[in-house]
Steps between C-alpha positions, in 0.01 A plus 500: 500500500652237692306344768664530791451696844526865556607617795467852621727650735478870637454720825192503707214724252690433181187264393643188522133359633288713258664513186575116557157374496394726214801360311412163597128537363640693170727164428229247633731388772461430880642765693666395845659741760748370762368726823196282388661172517653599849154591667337183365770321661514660809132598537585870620555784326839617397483824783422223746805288427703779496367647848501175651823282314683800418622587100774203508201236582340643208806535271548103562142468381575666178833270457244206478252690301799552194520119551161440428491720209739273363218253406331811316457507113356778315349708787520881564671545869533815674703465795565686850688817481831328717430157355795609190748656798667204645808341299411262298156525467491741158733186325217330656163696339696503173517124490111514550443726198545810366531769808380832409554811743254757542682813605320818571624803702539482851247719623202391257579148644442559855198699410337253339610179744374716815173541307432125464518403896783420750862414382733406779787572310401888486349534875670700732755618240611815460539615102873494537497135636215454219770588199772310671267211484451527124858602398645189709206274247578689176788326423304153514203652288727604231643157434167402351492428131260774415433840696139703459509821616159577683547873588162657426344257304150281556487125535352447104819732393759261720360203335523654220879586518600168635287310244718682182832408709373135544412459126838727401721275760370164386474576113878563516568168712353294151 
């Protein structure tokens, strides 16, 4: 497999944080996720900047945090659900490695990113304003190089999945 950086891209509860640190310890690589980067930089969390800066503070935090990922090599990266959704930034990711997109439906998404604590992104929305949201970011997801459809499945079984399109994707590249 070639050694460079994989990126994973996706909605908010697609398992972009999970699944990337358990594919990170199945490949015996470091594992790095940009909302990360941004709160060691700032020294808040990311529903503090957001309350306080508002989302374009933070979106201008994540255009610095693709730059620095730049300087990555052979690291698993799970990034922000909007980090993709500005132009230029997927021709970006896919210049940093290989930028997988873990799609799941809709509903099992939300589910599972309201379970795991406060997104700002989701608060205060109604469900109609929820699925404009995601169909406005689809269209950047699916310009990754591989997609992995999460619907139903556990984090082992995702890894799983993306691992066979990894090995299938870069066998065919030799």
């Amino acid at each position: 497999m070639r050694r460079d950086n994989i990126v994973l891209v996706g909605f908010m509860g697609a398992g972009k944080s999970v699944c990337g640190r358990l594919l990170a310890r199945r490949l015996g690589r470091c594992f790095v996720e940009t909302d990360d980067m941004i709160v060691a930089r700032e020294g808040r969390p990311v529903p503090e900047i957001f309350s306080r800066d508002g989302e374009e503070h933070f979106r201008a935090l994540e255009a610095e945090a693709v730059e620095l990922l730049r300087l990555k090599s052979g690291d698993v990266i799970a990034t922000g659900g909007g980090l993709p959704c500005r132009e230029g930034r997927m021709e970006a990711l896919q210049q940093v490695g290989t930028v997988v997109w873990l799609r799941g439906d809709l509903r099992e998404l939300c589910d599972r990113a309201t379970s795991q604590g406060q997104r700002p992104m989701l608060a205060g929305r109604s469900w109609a304003e929820i699925e404009a949201l995601y169909r406005q970011r689809e269209p950047f997801y699916a310009r990754a190089h591989l997609t992995v459809d999460t619907t139903g499945l556990g984090p082992d079984q995702v890894v799983a999945r993306l691992l066979g399109q990894l090995r299938d994707t870069h066998a065919a590249r030799l």
